[in-house]
C-alpha positions in Angstrom: 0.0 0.0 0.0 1.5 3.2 -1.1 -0.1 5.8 1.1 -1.1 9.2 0.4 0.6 12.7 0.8 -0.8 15.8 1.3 0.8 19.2 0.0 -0.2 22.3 1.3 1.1 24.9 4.4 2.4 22.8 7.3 2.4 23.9 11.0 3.0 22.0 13.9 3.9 22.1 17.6 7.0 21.1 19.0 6.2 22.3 22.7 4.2 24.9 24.4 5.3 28.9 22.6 6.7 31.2 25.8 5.0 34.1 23.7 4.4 35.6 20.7 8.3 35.8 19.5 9.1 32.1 20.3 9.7 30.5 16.8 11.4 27.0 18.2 8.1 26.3 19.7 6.8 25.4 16.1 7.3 24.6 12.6 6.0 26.2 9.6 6.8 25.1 6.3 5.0 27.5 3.2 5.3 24.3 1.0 5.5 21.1 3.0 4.1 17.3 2.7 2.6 14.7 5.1 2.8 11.4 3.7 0.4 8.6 5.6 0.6 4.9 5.4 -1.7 2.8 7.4 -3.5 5.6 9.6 0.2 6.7 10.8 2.5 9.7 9.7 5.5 8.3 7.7 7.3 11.7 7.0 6.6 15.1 6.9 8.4 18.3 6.0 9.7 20.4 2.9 7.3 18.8 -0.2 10.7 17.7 -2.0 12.0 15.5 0.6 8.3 13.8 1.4 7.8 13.7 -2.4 11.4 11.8 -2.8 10.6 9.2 -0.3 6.5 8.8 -1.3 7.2 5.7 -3.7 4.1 6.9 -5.5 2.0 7.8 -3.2 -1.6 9.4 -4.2 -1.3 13.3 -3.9 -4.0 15.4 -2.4 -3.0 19.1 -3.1 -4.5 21.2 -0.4 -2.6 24.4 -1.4 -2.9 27.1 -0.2 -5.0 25.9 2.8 -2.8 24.8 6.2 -2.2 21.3 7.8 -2.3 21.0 11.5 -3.1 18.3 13.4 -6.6 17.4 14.5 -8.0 19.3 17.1 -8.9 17.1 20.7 -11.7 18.2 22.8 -11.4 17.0 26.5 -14.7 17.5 27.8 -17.9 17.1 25.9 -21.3 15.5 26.5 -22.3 12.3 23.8 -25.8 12.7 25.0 -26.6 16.5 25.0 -26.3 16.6 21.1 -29.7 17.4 21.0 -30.1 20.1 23.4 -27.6 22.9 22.2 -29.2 26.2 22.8 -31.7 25.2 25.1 -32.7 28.5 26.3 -32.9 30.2 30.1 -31.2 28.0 33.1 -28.1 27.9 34.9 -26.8 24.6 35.7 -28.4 22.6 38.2 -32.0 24.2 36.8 -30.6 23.5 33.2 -29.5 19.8 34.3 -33.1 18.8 35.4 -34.7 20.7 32.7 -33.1 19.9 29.7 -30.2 17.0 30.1 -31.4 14.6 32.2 -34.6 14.0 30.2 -32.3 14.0 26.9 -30.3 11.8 28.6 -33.1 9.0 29.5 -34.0 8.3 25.7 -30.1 7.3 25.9 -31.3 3.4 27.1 -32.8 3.0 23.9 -29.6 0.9 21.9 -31.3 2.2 18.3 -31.5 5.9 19.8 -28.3 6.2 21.0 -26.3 4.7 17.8 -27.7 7.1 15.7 -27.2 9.6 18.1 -23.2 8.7 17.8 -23.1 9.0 14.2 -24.2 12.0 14.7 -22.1 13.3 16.9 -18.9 11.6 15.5 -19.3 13.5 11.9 -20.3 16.7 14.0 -16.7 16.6 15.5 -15.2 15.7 12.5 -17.3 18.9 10.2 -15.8 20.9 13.0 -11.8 19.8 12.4 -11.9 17.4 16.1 -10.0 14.3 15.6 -10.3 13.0 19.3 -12.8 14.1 22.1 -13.1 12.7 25.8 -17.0 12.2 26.1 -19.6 11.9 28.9 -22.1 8.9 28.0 -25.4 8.8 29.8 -26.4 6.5 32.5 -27.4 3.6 30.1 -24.8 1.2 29.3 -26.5 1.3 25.9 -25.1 4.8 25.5 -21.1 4.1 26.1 -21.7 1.0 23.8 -22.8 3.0 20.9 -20.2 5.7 21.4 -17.4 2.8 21.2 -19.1 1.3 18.6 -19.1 4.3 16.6 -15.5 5.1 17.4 -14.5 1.9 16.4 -16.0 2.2 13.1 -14.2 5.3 12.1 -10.9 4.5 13.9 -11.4 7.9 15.8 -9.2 8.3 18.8 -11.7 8.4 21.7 -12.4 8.6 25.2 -15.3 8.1 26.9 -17.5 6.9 30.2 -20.8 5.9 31.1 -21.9 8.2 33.4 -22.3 6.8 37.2 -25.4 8.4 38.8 -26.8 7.4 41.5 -29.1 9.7 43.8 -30.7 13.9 42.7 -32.0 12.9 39.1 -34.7 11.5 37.5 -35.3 7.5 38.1 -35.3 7.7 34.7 -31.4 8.2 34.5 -30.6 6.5 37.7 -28.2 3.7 38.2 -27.2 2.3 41.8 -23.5 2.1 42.7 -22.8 -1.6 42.3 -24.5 -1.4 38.7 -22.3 1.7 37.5 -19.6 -0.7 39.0 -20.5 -3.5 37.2 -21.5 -1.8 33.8 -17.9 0.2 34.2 -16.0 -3.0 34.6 -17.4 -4.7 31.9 -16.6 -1.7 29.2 -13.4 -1.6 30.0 -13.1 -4.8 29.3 -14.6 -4.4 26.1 -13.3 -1.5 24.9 -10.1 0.3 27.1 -7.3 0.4 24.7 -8.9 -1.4 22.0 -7.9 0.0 19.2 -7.9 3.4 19.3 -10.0 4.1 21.9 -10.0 4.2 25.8 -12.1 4.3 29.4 -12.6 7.1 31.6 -13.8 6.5 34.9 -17.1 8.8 35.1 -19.0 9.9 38.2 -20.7 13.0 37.0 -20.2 15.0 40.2 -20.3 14.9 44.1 -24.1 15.8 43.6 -25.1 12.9 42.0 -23.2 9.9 43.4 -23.7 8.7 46.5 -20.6 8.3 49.0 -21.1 3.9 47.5 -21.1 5.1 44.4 -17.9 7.1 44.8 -16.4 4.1 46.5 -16.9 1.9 44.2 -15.5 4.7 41.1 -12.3 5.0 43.5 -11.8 1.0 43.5 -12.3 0.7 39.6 -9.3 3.7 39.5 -7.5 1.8 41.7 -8.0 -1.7 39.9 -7.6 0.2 36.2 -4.6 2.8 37.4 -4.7 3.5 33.4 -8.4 4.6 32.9 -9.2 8.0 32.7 -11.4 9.4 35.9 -13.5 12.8 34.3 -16.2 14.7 36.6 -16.9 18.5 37.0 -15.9 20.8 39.8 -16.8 23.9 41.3 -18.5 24.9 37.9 -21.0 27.3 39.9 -22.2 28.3 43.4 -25.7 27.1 43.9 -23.6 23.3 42.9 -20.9 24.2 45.2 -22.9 24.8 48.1 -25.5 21.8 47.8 -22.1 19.8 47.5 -21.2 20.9 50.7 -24.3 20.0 52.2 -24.4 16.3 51.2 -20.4 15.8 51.8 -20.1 18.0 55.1 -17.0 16.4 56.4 -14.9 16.9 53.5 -12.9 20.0 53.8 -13.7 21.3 50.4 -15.1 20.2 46.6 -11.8 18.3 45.6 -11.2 16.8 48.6 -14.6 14.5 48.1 -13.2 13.0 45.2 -9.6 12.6 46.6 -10.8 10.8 49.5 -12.0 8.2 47.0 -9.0 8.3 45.2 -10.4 9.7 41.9 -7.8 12.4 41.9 -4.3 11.9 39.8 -2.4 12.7 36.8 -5.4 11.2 34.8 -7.8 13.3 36.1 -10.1 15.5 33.7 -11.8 17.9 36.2 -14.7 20.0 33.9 -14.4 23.8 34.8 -13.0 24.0 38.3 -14.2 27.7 38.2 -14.3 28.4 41.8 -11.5 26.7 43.7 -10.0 27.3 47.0 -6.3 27.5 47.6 -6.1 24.2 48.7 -7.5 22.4 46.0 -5.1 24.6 43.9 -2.5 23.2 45.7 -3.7 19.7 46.1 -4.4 20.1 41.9 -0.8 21.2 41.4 0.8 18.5 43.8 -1.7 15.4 42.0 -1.2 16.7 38.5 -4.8 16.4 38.2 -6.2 18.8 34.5 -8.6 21.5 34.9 -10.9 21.8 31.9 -11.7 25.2 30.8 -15.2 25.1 29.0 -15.8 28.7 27.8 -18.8 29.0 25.8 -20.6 26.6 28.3 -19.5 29.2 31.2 -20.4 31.9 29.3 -23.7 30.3 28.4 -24.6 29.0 31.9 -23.2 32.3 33.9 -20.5 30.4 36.0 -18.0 32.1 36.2 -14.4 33.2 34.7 -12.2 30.6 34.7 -8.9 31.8 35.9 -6.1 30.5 33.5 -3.4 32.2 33.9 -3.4 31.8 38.1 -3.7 28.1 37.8 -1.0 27.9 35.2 1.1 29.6 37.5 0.7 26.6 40.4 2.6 24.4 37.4 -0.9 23.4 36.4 -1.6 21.9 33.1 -5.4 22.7 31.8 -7.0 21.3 29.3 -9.9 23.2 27.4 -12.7 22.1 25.8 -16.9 22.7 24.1 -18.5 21.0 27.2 -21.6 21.0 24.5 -24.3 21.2 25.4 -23.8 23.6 28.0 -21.5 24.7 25.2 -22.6 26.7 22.1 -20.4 25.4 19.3 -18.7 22.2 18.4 -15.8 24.0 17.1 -12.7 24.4 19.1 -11.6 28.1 17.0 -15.2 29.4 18.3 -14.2 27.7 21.7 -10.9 29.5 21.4 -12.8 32.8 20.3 -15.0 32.9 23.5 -11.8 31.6 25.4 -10.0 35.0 24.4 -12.4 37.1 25.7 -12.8 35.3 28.9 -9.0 36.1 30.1 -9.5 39.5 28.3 -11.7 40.3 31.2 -9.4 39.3 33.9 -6.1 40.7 32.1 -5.0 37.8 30.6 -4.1 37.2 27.3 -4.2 34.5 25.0 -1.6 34.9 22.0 -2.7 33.0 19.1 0.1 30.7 19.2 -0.6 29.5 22.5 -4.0 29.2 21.6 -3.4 26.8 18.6 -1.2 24.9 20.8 -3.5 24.3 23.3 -6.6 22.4 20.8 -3.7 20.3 19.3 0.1 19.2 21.3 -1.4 21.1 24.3 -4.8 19.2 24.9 -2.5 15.7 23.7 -0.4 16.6 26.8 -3.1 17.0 29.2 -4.4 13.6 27.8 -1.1 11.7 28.2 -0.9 11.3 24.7 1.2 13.1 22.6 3.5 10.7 21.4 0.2 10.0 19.5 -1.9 12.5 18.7 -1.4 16.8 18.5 1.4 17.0 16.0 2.4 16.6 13.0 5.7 14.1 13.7 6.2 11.2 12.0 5.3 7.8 14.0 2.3 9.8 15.1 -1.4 8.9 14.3 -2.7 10.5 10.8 -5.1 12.6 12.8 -5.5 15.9 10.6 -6.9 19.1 9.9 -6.6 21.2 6.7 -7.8 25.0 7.5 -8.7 27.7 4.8 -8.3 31.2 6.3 -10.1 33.0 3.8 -13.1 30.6 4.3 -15.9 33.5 4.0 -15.9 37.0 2.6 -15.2 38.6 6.0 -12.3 36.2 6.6 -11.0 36.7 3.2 -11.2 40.8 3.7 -9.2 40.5 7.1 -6.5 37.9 5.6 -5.7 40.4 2.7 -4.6 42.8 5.0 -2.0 39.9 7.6 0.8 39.7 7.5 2.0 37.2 9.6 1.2 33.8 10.5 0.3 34.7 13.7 -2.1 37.5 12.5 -3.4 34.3 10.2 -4.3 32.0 13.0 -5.8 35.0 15.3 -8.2 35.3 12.3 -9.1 32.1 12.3 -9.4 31.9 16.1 -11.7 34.4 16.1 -13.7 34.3 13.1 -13.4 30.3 12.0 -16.0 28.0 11.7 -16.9 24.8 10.0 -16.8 26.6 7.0 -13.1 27.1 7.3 -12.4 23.2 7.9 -11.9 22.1 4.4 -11.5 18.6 5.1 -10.7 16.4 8.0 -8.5 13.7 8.5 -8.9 10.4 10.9 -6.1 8.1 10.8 -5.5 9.1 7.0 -9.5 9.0 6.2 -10.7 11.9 5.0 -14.0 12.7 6.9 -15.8 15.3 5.2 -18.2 14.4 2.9 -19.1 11.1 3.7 -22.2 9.7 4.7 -23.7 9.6 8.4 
């Protein structure tokens, strides 16, 4: 099998840019080549070099557009396709009122495999190679998010949700049942192929001190899962927290006294924290999740960035649809911008790309797979066109700069500026549901 190479603008992360000026963070090459074989990266660079060494490959020209690698979303919700823009709530009133009843049709195996069709092309339309995903309650849910994965050899995390107590019977499970169910996916599907588990009580609210129990002994008999949940996302949660865990000294330290806190930890929003679950974040090497357009949407809160980074702390960021407005991780960098904006922190557009590729691969432990363009890495790829509609095309005529490029695009991409999509060397776009 020969392969394929694609020719267009290459740029790619080869660690996290100090600023604006730092040009060994990254590669850019005006004329460059990726040649895949077998859903992995053989070579890329200069077109020349890739072209000598294709053995007659098939070209895709992509010129002028820009190769990056796939973007990786590390907190989004499989279930709450459905109820984007729901109008009017903040988020325990928006929970009751419009995910939990979304959520319930999830027990229905037919429902909930169409549903992940769905939501797989959505990610890829939107340029996201590899998302970790909430399921619902119903094991039925996780199994057709797997499934789905499997089919399109998308990199992919996911959970069933383990829910036990403050939610509709309807979406209910009981703590040896989330147990059980748990245990028997990751059987099934933790590092088969390309996807993996994530441990995945929903939050302090809706799991019972069992239920929690029982999540801290799969962590400890699966030390390679994933564990995702949400923290301090908003008050009102916050304090009800408090209330049914009153002898923990804080938010955090409910879920490290089950053992659910570690380098593997995905921790949705963490808003609101406390110095010492900044410090007991920092010393774990747990990953706040930053999930603007949801905390924009839902009025949490301003998450603070640049003070967490500070502590040494690593943060992912992420759509958190359907809280979140927009499947797309430039939108989510967009709304992400203006968040720090309002606290005095800045997000150079550098940094920013880093982050949805390399930076999110980092948080995820993976990036000796996924976030770059180096070869032995997974064919996980984007290919952007910055002058995607007439307002784009106006503001590009006038940069100057790659980074002036990429601000443009963080700001004022959307779909329409993914041209097409790659998944372990498949092109994406266009196909079929």
């Amino acid at each position: 099998m020969t392969g394929t190479l694609l020719r267009g603008r290459l740029f790619t992360f080869h660690h996290e840019p100090a600023d604006g000026e730092d040009t060994d963070a990254y590669s850019y090459i005006a004329d460059g080549a990726i040649l895949m074989r077998d859903g992995l990266i053989v070579a890329s660079g200069e077109y020349t070099d890739v072209a000598a060494v294709s053995d007659g490959a098939k070209v895709t020209d992509h010129r002028p557009h820009l190769l990056m690698a796939g973007f990786i979303d590390a907190h989004i919700h499989f279930p709450q396709i459905q109820i984007v823009a729901s109008w009017g709530s903040q988020l325990l009133d928006w929970l009751n009122g419009y995910t939990f009843p979304a959520e319930a049709e999830y027990a229905n195996a037919q429902h909930a495999r169409a549903m992940a069709g769905q939501f797989c092309t959505l990610l890829t339309d939107h340029g996201t190679t590899t998302a970790a995903a909430f399921c619902a309650s119903h094991k039925a849910s996780a199994e057709a998010f797997f499934s789905e994965a499997a089919d399109r050899n998308m990199r992919m995390i996911g959970g069933q949700t383990m829910m036990d107590r403050n939610a509709p019977k309807t979406v209910l499970d009981t703590a040896q049942s989330s147990y059980d169910d748990s245990k028997a996916l990751i059987g099934k599907w933790h590092g088969t192929g390309r996807t993996s588990y994530a441990i995945t009580p929903r939050f302090a609210i809706t799991s019972t001190p069992e239920q929690l129990e029982m999540a801290g002994a799969l962590a400890a008999e699966h030390p390679d899962c994933y564990i995702q949940t949400h923290l301090s996302e908003n008050h009102d949660e916050i304090a009800f927290t408090a209330e049914l865990y009153p002898d923990a000294r804080d938010y955090l330290d409910i879920y490290e006294g089950y053992g659910l806190v570690g380098s593997r930890t995905l921790l949705g929003h963490a808003i609101h924290l406390k110095k010492r679950e900044i410090d007991a974040i920092s010393q774990t090497g747990a990953h706040p999740v930053f999930c603007p357009t949801s905390n924009l949407f839902l009025g949490s809160g301003l998450f603070d960035d640049a003070g967490l980074r500070a502590c040494g702390i690593t943060n992912g960021i992420a759509t958190d649809i359907g809280a979140g407005t927009s499947y797309c991780m430039l939108q989510t960098l967009n709304e992400g911008y203006k968040i720090l904006q309002l606290q005095d922190q800045k997000l150079h557009a550098l940094r920013a790309f880093h982050w949805i590729t390399r930076g999110n691969a980092e948080v995820l432990g993976l990036v000796d797979k996924i976030g770059t363009l180096d070869a032995g890495t997974e064919a996980d790829i984007v290919v952007l066109n910055p002058r995607a509609t007439p307002a784009m095309a106006l503001r590009m005529d006038r940069a100057e700069t790659l980074a002036e490029e990429l601000f443009a695009l963080q700001m004022m991409g959307d779909d329409r500026a993914i041209v097409q999509t790659y998944v372990a060397g498949q092109p994406q776009k266009g196909k079929p549901i």
